[in-house]
Every structure is written in C-alpha cells, then in structure tokens.
Predicted model as a PDB file, atoms N, CA, C, CB and O in Angstrom, pLDDT in the B-factor column:
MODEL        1                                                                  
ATOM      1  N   UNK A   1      57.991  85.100 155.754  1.00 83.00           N  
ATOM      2  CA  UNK A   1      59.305  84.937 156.335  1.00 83.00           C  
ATOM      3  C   UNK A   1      59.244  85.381 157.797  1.00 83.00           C  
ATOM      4  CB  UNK A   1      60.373  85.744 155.540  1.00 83.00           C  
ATOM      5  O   UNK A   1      58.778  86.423 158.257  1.00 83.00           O  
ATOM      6  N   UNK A   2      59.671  84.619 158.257  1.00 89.00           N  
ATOM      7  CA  UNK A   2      59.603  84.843 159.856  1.00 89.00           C  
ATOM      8  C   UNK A   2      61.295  85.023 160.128  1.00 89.00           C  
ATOM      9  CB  UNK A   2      58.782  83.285 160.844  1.00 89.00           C  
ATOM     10  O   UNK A   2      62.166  84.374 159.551  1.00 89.00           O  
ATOM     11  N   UNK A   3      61.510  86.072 161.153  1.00 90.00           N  
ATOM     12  CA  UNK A   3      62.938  86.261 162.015  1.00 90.00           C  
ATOM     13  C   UNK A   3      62.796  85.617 163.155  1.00 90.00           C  
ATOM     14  CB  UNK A   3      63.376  87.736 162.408  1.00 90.00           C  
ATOM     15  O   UNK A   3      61.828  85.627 163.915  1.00 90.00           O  
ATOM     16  N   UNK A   4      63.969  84.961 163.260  1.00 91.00           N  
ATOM     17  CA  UNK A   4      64.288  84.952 164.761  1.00 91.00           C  
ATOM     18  C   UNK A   4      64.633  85.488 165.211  1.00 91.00           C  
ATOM     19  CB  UNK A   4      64.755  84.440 165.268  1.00 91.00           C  
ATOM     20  O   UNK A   4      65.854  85.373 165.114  1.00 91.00           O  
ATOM     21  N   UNK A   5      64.148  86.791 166.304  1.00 94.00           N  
ATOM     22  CA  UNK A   5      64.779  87.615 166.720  1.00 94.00           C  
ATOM     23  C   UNK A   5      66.121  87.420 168.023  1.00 94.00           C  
ATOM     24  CB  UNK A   5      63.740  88.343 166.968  1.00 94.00           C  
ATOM     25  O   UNK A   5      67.239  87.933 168.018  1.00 94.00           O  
ATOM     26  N   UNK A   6      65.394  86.337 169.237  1.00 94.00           N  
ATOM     27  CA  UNK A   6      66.267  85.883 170.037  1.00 94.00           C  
ATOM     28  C   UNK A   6      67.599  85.361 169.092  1.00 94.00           C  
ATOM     29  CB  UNK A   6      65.548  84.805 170.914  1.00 94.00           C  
ATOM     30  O   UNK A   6      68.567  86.082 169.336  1.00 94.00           O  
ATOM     31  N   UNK A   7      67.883  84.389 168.162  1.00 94.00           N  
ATOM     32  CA  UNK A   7      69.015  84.174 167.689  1.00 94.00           C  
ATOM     33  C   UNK A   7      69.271  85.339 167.496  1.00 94.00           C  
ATOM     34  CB  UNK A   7      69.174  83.365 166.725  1.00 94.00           C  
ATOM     35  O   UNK A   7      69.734  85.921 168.477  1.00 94.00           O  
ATOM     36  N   UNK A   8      69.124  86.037 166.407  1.00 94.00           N  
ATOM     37  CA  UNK A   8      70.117  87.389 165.898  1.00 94.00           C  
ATOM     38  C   UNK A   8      70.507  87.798 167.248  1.00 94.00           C  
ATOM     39  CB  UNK A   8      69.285  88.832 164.950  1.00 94.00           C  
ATOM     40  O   UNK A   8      71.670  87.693 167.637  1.00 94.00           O  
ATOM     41  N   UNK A   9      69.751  88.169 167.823  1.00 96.00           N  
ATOM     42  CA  UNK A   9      70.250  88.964 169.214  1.00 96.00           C  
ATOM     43  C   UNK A   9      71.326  88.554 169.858  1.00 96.00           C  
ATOM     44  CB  UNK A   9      69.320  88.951 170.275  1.00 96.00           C  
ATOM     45  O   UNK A   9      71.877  89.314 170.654  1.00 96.00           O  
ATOM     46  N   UNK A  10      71.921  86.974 169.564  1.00 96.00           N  
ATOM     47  CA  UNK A  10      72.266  86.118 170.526  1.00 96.00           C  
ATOM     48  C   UNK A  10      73.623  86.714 169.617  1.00 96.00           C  
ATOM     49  CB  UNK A  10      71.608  84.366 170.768  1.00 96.00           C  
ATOM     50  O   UNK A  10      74.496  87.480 170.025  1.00 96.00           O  
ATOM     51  N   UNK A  11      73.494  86.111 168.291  1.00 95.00           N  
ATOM     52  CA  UNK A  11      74.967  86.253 167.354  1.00 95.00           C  
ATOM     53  C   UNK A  11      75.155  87.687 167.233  1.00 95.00           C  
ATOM     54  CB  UNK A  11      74.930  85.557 165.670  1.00 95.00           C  
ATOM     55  O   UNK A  11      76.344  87.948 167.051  1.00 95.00           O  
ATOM     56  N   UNK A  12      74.380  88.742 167.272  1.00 96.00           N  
ATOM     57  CA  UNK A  12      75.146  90.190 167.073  1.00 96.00           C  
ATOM     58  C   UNK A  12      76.088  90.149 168.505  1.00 96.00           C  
ATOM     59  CB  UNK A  12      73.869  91.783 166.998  1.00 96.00           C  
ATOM     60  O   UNK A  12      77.273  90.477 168.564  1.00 96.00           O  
ATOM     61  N   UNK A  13      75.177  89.618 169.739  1.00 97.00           N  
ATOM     62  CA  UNK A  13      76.154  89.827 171.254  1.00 97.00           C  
ATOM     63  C   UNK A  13      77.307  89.002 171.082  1.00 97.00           C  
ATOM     64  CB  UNK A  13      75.378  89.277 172.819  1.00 97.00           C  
ATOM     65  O   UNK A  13      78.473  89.341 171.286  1.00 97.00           O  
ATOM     66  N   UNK A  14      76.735  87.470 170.542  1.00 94.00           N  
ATOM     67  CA  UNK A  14      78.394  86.644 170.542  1.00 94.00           C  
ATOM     68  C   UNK A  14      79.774  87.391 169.494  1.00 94.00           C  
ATOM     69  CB  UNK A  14      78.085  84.757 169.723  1.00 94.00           C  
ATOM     70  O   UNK A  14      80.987  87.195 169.564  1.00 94.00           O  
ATOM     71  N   UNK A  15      78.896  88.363 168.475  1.00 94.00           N  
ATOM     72  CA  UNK A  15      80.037  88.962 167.299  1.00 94.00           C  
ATOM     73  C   UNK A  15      80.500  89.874 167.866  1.00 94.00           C  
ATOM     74  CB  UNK A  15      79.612  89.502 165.879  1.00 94.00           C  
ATOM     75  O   UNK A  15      81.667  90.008 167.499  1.00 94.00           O  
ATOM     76  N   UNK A  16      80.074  90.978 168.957  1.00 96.00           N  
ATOM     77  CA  UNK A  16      79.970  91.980 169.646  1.00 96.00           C  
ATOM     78  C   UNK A  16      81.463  91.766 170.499  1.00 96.00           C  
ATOM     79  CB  UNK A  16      78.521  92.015 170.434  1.00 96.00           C  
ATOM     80  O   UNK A  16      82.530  92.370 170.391  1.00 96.00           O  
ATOM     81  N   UNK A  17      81.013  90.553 171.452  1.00 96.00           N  
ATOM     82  CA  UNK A  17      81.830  90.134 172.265  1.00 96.00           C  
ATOM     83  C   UNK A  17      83.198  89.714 171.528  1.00 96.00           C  
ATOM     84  CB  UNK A  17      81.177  89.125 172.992  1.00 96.00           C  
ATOM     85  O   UNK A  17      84.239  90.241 171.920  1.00 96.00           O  
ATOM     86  N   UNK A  18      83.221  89.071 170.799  1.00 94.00           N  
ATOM     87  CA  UNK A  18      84.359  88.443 169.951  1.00 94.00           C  
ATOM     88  C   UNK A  18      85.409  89.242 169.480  1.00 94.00           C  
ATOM     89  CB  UNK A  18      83.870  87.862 168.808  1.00 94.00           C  
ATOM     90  O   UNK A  18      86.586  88.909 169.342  1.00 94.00           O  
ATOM     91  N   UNK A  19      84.676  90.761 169.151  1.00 95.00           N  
ATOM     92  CA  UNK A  19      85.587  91.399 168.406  1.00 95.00           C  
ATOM     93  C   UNK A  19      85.856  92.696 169.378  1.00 95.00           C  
ATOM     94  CB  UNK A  19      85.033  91.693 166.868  1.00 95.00           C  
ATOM     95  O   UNK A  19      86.759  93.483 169.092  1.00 95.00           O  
ATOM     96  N   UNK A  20      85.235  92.838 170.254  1.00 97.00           N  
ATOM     97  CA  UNK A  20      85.856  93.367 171.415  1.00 97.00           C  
ATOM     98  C   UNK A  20      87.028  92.722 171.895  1.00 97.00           C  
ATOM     99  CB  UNK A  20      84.992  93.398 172.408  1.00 97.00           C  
ATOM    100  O   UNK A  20      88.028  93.434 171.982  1.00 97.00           O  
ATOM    101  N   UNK A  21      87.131  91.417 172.257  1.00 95.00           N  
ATOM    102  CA  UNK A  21      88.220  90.481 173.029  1.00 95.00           C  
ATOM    103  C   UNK A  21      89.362  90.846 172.059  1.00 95.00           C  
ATOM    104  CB  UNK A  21      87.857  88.622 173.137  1.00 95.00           C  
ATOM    105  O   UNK A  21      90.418  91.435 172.291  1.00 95.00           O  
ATOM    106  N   UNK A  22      88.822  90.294 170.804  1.00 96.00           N  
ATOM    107  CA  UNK A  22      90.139  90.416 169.507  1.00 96.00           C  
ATOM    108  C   UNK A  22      91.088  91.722 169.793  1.00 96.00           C  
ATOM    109  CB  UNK A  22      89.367  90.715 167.681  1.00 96.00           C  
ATOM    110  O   UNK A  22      92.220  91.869 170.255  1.00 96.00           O  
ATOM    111  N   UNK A  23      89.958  92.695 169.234  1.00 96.00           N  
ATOM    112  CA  UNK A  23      90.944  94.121 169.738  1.00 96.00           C  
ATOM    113  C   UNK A  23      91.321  94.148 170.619  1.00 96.00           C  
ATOM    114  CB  UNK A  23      90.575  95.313 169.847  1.00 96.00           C  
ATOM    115  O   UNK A  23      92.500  94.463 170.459  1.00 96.00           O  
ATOM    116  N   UNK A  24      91.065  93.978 171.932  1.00 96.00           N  
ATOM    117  CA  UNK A  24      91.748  94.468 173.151  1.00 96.00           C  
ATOM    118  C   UNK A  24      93.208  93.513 173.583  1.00 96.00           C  
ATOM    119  CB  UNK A  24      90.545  94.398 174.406  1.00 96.00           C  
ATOM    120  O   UNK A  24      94.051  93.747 174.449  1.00 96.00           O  
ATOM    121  N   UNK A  25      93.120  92.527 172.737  1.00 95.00           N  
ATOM    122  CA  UNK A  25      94.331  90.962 173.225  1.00 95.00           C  
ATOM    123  C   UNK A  25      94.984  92.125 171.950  1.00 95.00           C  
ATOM    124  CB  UNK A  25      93.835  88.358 172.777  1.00 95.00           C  
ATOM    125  O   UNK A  25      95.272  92.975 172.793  1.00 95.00           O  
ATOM    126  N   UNK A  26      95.353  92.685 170.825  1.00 97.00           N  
ATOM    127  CA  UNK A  26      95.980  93.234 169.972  1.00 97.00           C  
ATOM    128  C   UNK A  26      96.693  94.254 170.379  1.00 97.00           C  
ATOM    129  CB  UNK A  26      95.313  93.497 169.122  1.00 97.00           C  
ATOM    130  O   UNK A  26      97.911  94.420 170.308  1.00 97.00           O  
ATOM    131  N   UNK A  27      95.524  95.220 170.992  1.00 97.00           N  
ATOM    132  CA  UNK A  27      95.881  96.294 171.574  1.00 97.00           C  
ATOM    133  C   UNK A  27      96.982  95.956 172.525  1.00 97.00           C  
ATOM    134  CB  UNK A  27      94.779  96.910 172.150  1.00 97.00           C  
ATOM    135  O   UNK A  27      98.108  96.452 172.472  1.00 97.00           O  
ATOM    136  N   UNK A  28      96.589  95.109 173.367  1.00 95.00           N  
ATOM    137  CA  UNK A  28      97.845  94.815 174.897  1.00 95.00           C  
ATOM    138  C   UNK A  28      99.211  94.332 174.358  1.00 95.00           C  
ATOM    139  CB  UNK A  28      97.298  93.296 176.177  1.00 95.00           C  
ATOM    140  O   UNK A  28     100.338  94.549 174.801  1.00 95.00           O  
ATOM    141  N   UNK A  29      98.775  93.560 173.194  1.00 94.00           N  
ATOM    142  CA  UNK A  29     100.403  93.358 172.319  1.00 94.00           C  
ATOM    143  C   UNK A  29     101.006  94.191 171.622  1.00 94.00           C  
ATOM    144  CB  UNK A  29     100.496  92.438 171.337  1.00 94.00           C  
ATOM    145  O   UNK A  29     102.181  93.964 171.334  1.00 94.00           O  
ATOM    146  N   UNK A  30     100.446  95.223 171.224  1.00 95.00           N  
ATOM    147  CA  UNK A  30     101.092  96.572 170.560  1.00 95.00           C  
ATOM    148  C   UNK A  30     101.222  97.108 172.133  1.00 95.00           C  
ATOM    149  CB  UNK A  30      99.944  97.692 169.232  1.00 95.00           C  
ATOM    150  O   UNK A  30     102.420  97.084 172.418  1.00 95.00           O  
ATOM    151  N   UNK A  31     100.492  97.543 173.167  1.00 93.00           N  
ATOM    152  CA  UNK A  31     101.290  97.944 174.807  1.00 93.00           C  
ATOM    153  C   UNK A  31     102.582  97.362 174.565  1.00 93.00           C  
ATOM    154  CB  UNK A  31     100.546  97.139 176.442  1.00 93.00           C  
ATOM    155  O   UNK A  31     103.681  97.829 174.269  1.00 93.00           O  
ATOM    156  N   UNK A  32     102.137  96.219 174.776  1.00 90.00           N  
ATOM    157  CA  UNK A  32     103.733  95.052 175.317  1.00 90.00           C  
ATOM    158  C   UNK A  32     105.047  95.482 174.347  1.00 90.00           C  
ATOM    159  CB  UNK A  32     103.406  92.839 174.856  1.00 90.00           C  
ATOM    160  O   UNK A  32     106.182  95.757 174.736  1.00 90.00           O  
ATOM    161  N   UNK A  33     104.592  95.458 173.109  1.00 90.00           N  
ATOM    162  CA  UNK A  33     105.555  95.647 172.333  1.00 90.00           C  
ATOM    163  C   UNK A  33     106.182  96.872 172.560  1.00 90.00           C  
ATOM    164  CB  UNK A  33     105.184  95.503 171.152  1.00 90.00           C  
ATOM    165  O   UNK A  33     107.389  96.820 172.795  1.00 90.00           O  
ATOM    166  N   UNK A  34     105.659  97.920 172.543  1.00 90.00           N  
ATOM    167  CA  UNK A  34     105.762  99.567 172.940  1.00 90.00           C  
ATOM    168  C   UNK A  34     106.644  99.783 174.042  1.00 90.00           C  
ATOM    169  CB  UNK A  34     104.334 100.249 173.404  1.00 90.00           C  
ATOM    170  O   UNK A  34     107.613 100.542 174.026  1.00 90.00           O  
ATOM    171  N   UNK A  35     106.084  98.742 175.459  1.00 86.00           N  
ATOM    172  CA  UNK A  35     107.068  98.761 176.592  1.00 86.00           C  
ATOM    173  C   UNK A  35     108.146  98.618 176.336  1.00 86.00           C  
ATOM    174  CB  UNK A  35     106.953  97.992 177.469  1.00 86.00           C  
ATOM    175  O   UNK A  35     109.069  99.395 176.581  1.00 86.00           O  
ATOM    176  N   UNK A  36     108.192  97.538 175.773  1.00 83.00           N  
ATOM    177  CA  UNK A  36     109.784  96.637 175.691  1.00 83.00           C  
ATOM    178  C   UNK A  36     110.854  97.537 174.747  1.00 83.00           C  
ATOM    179  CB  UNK A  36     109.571  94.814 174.759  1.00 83.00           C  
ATOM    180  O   UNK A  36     112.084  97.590 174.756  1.00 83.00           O  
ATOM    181  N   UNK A  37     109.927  98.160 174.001  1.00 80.00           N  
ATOM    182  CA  UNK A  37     110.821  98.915 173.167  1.00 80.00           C  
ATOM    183  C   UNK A  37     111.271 100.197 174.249  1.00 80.00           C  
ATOM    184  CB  UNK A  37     109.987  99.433 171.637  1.00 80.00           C  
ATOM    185  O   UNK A  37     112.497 100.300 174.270  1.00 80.00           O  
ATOM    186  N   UNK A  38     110.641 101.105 175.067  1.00 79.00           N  
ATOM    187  CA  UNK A  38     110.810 101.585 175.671  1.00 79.00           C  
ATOM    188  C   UNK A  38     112.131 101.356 176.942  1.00 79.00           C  
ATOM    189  CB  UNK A  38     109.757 101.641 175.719  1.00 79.00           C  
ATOM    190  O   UNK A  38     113.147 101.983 177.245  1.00 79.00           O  
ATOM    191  N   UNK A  39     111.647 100.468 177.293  1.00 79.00           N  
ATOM    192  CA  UNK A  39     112.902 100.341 178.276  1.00 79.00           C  
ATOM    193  C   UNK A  39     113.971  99.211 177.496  1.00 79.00           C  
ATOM    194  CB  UNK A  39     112.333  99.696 180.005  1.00 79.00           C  
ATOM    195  O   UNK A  39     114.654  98.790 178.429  1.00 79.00           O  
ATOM    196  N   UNK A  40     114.226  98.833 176.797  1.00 77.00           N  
ATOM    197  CA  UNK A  40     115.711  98.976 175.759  1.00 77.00           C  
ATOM    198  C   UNK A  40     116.243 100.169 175.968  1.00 77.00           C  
ATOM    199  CB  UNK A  40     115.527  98.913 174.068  1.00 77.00           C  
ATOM    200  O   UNK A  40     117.268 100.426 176.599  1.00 77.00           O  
ATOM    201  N   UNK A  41     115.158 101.261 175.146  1.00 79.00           N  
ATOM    202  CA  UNK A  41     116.083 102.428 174.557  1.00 79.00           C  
ATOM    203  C   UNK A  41     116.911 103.077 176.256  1.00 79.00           C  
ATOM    204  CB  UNK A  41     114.781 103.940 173.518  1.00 79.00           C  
ATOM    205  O   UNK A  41     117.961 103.718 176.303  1.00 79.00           O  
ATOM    206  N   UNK A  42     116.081 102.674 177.430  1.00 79.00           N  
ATOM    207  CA  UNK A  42     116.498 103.192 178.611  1.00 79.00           C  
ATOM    208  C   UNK A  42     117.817 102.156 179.621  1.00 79.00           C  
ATOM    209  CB  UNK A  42     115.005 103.385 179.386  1.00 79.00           C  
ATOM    210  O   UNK A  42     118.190 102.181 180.793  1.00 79.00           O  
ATOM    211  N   UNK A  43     118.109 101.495 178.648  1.00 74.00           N  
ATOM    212  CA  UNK A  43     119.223 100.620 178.823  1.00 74.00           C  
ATOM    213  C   UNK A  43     118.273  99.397 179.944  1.00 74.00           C  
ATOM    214  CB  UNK A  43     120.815 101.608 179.595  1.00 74.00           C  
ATOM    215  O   UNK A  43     119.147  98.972 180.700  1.00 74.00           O  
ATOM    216  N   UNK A  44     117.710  99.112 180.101  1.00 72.00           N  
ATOM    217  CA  UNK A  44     117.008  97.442 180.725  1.00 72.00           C  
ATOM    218  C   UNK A  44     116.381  96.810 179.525  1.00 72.00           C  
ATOM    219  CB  UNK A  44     115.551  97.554 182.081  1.00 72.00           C  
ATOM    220  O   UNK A  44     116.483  96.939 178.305  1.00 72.00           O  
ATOM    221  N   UNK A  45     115.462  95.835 180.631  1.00 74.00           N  
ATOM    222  CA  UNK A  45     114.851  94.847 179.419  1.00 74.00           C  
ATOM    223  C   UNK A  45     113.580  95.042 179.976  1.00 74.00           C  
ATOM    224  CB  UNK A  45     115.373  93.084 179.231  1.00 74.00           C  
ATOM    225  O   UNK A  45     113.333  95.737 180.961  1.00 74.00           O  
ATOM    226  N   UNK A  46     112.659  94.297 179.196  1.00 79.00           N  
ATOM    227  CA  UNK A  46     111.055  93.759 179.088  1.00 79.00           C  
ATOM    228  C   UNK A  46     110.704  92.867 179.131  1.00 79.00           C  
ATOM    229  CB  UNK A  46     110.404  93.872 178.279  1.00 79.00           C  
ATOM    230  O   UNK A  46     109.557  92.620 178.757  1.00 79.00           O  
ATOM    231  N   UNK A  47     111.612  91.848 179.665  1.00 84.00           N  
ATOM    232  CA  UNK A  47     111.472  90.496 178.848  1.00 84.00           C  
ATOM    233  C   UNK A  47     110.062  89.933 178.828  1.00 84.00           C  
ATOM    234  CB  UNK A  47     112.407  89.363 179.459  1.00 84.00           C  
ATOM    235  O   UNK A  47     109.802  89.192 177.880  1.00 84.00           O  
ATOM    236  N   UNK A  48     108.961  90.203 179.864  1.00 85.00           N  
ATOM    237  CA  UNK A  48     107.999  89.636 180.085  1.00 85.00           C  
ATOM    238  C   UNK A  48     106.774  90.775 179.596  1.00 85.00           C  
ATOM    239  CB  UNK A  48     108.100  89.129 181.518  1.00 85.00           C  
ATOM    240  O   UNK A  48     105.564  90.551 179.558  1.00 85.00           O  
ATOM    241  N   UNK A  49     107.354  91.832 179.303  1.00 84.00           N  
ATOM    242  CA  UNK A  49     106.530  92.586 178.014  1.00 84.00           C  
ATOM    243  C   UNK A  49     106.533  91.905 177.044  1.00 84.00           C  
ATOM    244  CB  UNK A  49     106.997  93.851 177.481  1.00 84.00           C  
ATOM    245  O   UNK A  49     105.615  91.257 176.542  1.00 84.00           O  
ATOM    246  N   UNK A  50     107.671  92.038 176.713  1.00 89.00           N  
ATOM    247  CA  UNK A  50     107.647  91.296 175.307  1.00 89.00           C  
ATOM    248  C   UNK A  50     107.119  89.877 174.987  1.00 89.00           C  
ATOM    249  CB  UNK A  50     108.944  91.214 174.888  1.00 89.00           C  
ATOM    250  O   UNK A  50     106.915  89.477 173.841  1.00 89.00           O  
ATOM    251  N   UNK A  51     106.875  89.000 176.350  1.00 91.00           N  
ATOM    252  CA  UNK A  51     106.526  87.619 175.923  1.00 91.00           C  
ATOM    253  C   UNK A  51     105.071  88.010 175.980  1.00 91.00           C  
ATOM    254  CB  UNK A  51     107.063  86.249 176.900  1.00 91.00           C  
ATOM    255  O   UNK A  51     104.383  87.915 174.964  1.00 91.00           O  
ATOM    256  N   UNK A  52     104.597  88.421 177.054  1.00 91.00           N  
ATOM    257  CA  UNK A  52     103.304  89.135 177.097  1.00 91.00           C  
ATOM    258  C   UNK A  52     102.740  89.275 175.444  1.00 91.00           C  
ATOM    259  CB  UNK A  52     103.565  90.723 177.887  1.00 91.00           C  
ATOM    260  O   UNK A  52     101.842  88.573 174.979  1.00 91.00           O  
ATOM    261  N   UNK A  53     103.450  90.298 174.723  1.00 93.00           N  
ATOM    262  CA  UNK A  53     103.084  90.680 173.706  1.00 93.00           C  
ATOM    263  C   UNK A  53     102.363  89.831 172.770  1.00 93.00           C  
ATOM    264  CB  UNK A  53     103.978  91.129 173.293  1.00 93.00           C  
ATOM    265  O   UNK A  53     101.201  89.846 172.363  1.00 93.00           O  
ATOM    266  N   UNK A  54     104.019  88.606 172.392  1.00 95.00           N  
ATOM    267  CA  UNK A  54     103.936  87.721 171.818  1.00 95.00           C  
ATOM    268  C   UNK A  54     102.570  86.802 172.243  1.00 95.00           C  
ATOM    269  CB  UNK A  54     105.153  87.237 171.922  1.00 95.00           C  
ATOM    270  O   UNK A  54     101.835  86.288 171.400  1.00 95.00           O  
ATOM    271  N   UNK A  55     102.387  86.703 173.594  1.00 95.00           N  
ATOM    272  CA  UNK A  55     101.522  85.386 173.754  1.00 95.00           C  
ATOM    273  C   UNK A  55      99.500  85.866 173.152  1.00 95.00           C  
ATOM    274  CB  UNK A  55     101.708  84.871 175.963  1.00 95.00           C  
ATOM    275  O   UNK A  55      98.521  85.183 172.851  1.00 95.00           O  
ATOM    276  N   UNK A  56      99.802  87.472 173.261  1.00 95.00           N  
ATOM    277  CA  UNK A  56      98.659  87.954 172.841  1.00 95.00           C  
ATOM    278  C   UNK A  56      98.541  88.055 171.552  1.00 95.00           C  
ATOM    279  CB  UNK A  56      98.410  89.002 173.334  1.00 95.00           C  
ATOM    280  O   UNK A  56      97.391  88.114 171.118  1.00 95.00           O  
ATOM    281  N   UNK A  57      99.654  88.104 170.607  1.00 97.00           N  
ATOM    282  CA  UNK A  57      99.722  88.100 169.063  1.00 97.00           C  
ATOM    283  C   UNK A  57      99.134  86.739 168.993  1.00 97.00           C  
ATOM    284  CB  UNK A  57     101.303  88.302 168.279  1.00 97.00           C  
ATOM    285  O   UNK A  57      98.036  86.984 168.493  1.00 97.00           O  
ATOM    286  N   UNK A  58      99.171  85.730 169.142  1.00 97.00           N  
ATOM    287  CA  UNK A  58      99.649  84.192 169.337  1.00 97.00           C  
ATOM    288  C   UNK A  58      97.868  83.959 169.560  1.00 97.00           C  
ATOM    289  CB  UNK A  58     101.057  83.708 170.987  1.00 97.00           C  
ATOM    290  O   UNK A  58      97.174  83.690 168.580  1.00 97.00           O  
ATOM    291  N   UNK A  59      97.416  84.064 170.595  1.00 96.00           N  
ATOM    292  CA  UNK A  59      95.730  84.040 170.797  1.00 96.00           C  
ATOM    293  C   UNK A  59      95.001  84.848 169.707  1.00 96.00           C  
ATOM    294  CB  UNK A  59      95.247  84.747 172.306  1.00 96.00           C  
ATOM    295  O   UNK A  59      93.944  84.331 169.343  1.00 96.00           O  
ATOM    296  N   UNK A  60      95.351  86.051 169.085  1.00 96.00           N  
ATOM    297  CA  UNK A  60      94.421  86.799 168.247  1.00 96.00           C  
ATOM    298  C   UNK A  60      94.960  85.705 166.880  1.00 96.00           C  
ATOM    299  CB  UNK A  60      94.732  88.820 168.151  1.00 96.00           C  
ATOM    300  O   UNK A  60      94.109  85.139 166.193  1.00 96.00           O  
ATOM    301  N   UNK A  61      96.087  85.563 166.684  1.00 96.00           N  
ATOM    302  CA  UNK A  61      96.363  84.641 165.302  1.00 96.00           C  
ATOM    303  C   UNK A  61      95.309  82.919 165.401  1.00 96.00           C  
ATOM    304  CB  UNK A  61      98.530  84.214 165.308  1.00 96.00           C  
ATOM    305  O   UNK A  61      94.435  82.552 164.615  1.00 96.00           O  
ATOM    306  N   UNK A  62      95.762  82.289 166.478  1.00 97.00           N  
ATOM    307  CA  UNK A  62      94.373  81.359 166.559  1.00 97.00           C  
ATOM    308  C   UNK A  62      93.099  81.752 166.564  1.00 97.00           C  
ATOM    309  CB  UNK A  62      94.293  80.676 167.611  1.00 97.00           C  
ATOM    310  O   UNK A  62      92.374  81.087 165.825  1.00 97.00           O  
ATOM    311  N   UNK A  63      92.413  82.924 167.366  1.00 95.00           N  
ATOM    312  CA  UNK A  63      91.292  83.326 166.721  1.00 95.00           C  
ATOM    313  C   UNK A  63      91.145  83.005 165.376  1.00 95.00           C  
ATOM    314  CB  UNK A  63      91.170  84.552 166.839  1.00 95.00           C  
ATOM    315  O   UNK A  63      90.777  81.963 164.835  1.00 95.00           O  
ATOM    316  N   UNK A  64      91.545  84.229 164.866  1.00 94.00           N  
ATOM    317  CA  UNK A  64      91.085  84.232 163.763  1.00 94.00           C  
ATOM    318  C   UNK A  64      91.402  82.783 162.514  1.00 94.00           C  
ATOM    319  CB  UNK A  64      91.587  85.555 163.425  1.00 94.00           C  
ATOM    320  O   UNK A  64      90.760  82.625 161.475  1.00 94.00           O  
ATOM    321  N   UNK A  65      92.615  81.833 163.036  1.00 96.00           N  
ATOM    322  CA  UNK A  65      92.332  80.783 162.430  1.00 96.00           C  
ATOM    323  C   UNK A  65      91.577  79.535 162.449  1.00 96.00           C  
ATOM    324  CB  UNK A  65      93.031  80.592 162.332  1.00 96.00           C  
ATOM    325  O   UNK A  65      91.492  78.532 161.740  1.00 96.00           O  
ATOM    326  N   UNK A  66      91.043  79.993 163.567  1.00 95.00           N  
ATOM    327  CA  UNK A  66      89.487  79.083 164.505  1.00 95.00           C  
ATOM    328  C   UNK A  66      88.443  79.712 163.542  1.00 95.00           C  
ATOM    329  CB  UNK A  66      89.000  79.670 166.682  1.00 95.00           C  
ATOM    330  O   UNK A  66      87.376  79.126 163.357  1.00 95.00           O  
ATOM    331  N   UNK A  67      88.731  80.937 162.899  1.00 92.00           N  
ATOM    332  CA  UNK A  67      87.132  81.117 163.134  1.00 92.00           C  
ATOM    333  C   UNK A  67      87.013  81.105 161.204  1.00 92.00           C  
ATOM    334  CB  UNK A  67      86.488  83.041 164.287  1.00 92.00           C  
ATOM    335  O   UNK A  67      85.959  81.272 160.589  1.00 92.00           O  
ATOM    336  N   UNK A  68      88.561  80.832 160.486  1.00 96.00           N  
ATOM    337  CA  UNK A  68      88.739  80.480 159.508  1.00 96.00           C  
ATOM    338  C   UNK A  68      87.882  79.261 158.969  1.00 96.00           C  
ATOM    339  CB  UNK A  68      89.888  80.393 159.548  1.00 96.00           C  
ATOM    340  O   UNK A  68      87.158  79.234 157.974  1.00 96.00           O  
ATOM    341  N   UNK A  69      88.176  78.180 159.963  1.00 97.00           N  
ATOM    342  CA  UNK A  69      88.307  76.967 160.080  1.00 97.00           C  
ATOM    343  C   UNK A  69      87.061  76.706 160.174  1.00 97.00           C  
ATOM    344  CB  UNK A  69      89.105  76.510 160.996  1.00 97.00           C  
ATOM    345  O   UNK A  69      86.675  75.707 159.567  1.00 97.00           O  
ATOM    346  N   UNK A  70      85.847  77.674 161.113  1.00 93.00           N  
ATOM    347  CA  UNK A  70      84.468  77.569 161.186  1.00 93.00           C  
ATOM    348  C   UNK A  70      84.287  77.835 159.762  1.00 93.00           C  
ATOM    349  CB  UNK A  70      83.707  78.518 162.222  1.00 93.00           C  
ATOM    350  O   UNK A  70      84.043  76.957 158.934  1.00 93.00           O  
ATOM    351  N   UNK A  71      84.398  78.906 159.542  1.00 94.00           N  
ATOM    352  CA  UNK A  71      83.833  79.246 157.848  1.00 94.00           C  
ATOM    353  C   UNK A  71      83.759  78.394 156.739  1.00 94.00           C  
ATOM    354  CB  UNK A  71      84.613  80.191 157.191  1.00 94.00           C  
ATOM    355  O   UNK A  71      82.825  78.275 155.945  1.00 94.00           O  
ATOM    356  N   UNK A  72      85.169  77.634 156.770  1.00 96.00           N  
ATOM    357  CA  UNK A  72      85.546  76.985 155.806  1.00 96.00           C  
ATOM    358  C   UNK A  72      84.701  75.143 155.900  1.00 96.00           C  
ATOM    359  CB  UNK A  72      87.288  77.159 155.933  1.00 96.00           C  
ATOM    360  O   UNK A  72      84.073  74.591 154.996  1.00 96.00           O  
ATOM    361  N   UNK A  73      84.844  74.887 156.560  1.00 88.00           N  
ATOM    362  CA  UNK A  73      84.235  73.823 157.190  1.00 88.00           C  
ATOM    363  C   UNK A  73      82.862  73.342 157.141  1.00 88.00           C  
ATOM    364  CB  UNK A  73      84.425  74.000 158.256  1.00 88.00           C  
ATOM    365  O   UNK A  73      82.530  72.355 157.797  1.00 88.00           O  
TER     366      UNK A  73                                                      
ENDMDL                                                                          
END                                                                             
C-alpha cells in the first residue's frame, strides 16, 4: 500500500482551511447578533449588524449544504 502523501497534505490544508472560514463567518454572526442586541437595549438600532449577521448565518448554512451535496452525490 502506498500513501499519497502530497494529496493528504493537500485535503488536511483544504479541511483545515474550510473549517477555520466556517467558524469565523459563525462567530461574526453571533458578534452581529450580540451588537444589535446591544444597542436596542440602548434605545438605537443595528440594522446592518443584524443583516451582517444574517448574511453570515446564510454563507455557513450553504456551506455546509454544498458540502452535503458533495457527500451525497
């Protein structure tokens, strides 16, 4: 049995990368969300926190139904 080592190397960095991006687009939508809630309670708005939020919920939900779609496929 022979490894390919260059592939593995290639897919641990592409899995590496992937799920770094994931978390951090999650993370900025729990920020966003956090803001907006914040300045409510201080009588303004967020409005562009909050879309912010949303548009990063919105990219991590296609992720992961892209990468559904690879699996399944």
């Amino acid at each position: 049995m022979k490894i390919d080592w260059a592939a593995l190397g290639t897919v641990f960095g592409v899995s590496l990368s992937a799920t770094v991006a994931l978390v951090t687009l999650f993370v900025l939508g729990i920020v966003g969300l956090s803001k907006h809630e914040a300045a409510t309670a201080q009588g303004g708005t967020a409005t562009l926190a909050r879309s912010g939020a949303y548009a990063c919920f919105a990219v991590c939900a296609a992720a992961v139904a892209y990468a559904i779609y690879l699996i399944v496929s």
